[in-house]
C-alpha positions in Angstrom: 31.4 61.2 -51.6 34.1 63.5 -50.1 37.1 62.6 -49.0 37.8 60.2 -46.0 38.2 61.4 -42.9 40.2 60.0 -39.8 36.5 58.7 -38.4 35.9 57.1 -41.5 38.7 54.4 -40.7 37.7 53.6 -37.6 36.2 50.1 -37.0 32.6 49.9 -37.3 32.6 48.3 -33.3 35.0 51.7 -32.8 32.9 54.3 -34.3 29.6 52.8 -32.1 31.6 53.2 -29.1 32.9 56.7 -30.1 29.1 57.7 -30.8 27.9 55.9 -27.7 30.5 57.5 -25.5 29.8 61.3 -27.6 25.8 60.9 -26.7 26.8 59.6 -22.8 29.3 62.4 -22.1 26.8 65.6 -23.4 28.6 65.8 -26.9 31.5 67.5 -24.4 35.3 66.0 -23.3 36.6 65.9 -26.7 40.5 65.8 -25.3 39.2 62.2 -23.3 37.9 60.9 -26.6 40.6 61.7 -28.9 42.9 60.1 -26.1 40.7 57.2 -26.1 40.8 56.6 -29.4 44.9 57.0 -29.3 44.9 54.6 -26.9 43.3 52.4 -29.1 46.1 52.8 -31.7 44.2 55.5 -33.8 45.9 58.9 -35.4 43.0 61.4 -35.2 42.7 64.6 -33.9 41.0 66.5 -31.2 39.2 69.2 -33.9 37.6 65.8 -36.2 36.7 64.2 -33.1 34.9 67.6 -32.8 33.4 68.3 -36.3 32.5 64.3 -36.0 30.9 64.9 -32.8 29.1 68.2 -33.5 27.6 66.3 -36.9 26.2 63.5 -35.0 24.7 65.5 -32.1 23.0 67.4 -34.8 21.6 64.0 -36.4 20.4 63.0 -33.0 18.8 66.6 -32.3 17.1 66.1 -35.8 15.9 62.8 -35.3 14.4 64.1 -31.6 13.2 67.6 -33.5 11.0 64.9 -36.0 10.2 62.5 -33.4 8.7 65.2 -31.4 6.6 66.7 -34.3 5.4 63.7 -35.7 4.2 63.0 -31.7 2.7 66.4 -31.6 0.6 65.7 -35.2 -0.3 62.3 -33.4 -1.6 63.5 -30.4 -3.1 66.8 -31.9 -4.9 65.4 -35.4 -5.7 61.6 -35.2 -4.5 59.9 -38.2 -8.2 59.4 -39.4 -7.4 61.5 -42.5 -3.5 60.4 -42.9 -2.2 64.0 -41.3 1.0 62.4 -39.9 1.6 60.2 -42.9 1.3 63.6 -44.8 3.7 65.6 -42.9 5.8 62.3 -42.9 6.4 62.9 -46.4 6.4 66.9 -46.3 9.7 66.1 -43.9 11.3 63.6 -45.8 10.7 65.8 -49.5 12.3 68.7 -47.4 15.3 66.3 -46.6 15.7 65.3 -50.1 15.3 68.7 -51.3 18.7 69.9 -49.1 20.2 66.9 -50.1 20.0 68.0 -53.6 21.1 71.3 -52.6 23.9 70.0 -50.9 25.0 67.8 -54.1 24.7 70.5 -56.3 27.1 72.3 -53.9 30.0 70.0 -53.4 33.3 70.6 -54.5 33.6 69.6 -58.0 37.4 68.6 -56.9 36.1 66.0 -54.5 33.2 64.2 -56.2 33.8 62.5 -59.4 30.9 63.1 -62.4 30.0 59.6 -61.8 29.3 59.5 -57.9 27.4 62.8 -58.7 25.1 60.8 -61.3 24.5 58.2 -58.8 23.6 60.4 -55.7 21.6 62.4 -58.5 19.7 59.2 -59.3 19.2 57.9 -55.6 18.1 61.3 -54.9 15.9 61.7 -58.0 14.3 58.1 -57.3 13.7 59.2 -53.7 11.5 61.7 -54.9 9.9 59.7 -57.4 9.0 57.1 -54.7 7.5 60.4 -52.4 5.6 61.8 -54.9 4.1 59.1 -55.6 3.4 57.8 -51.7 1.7 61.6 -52.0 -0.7 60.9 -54.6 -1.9 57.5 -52.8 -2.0 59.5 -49.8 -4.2 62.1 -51.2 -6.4 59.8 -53.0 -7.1 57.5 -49.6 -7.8 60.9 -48.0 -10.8 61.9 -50.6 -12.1 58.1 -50.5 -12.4 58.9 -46.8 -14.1 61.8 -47.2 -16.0 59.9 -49.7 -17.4 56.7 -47.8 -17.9 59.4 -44.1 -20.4 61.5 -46.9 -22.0 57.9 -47.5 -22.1 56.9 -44.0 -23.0 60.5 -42.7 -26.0 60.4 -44.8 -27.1 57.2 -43.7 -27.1 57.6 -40.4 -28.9 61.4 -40.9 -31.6 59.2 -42.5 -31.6 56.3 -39.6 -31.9 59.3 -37.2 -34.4 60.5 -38.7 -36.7 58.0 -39.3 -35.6 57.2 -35.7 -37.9 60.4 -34.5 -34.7 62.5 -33.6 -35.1 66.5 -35.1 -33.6 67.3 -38.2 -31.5 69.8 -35.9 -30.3 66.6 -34.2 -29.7 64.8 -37.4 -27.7 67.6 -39.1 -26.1 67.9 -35.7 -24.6 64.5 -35.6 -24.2 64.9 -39.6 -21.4 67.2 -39.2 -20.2 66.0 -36.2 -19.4 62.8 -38.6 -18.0 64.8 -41.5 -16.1 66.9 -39.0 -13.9 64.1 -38.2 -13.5 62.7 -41.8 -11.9 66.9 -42.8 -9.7 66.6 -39.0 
């Protein structure tokens, strides 16, 4: 969408190794990786090396920020009622949100009308495709509540006819319904 840069010319293979040897060195020795890249018969400089590498360590650092939360919504709600399919979503409707942000905010010098349109209409279909994952997710969520009711009632009756306490029964009732609202 904007311009080219120097690191967009580099050979696919390159631009691996460049992000391989950026993640292996701490995102740090910019001067040995612009003379790396020299070396390999490339014209870029030490400061887009930098921006380049700053950019992907923050990719990586937000890939490991979402990584860690949807491992924390794992371990701390069991996906018995779609909780980390739902903050799945909540993420990736944030990420399309900034993206349209970010479109709306791009030099108008750099980005023709059309390639607007088109990230306008990836974004927009995105969205679409979110919103509507959201309302299946939502409707699987009360069909869960729906058939723990059913089976929560049933097994208040068996336990009852069983000779158990209605105390004991309305116990293990809402222990049921307790994990269908986790």
């Amino acid at each position: 969408m904007g311009r080219e840069t120097a690191i967009d010319r580099l050979a696919p293979e390159h631009l691996e190794l460049l992000k391989q040897r950026l993640e292996d060195s701490g995102f740090r020795n910019y001067q040995e990786l612009t003379d790396w890249l020299t070396e390999m018969g490339y014209e870029i400089s030490k400061s887009s090396v930098h921006r380049f590498g700053k950019k992907h360590e923050q990719k990586i650092q937000a890939v490991s920020l979402s990584t860690q939360a949807a491992i924390h919504m794992a371990e701390r709600n069991p996906d018995d009622a779609g909780a980390l399919s739902s903050t799945v979503i909540t993420m990736m409707q944030s990420e399309f949100f900034n993206a349209l942000v970010r479109l709306q905010s791009l030099d108008d010098d750099n980005v023709s009308p059309m390639q607007r349109m088109t990230a306008l209409s990836k974004i927009s279909k995105g969205i679409a495709e979110l919103s509507k994952a959201s309302v299946n997710q939502k409707k699987w969520q009360v069909e869960v509540r729906e058939k723990t009711k059913i089976a929560a009632d049933e097994v208040q009756d068996i336990v009852k006819s069983g000779g158990l306490s209605d105390e004991t029964a309305d116990l293990i009732r809402s222990k049921i319904l307790g994990i269908a609202h986790s």
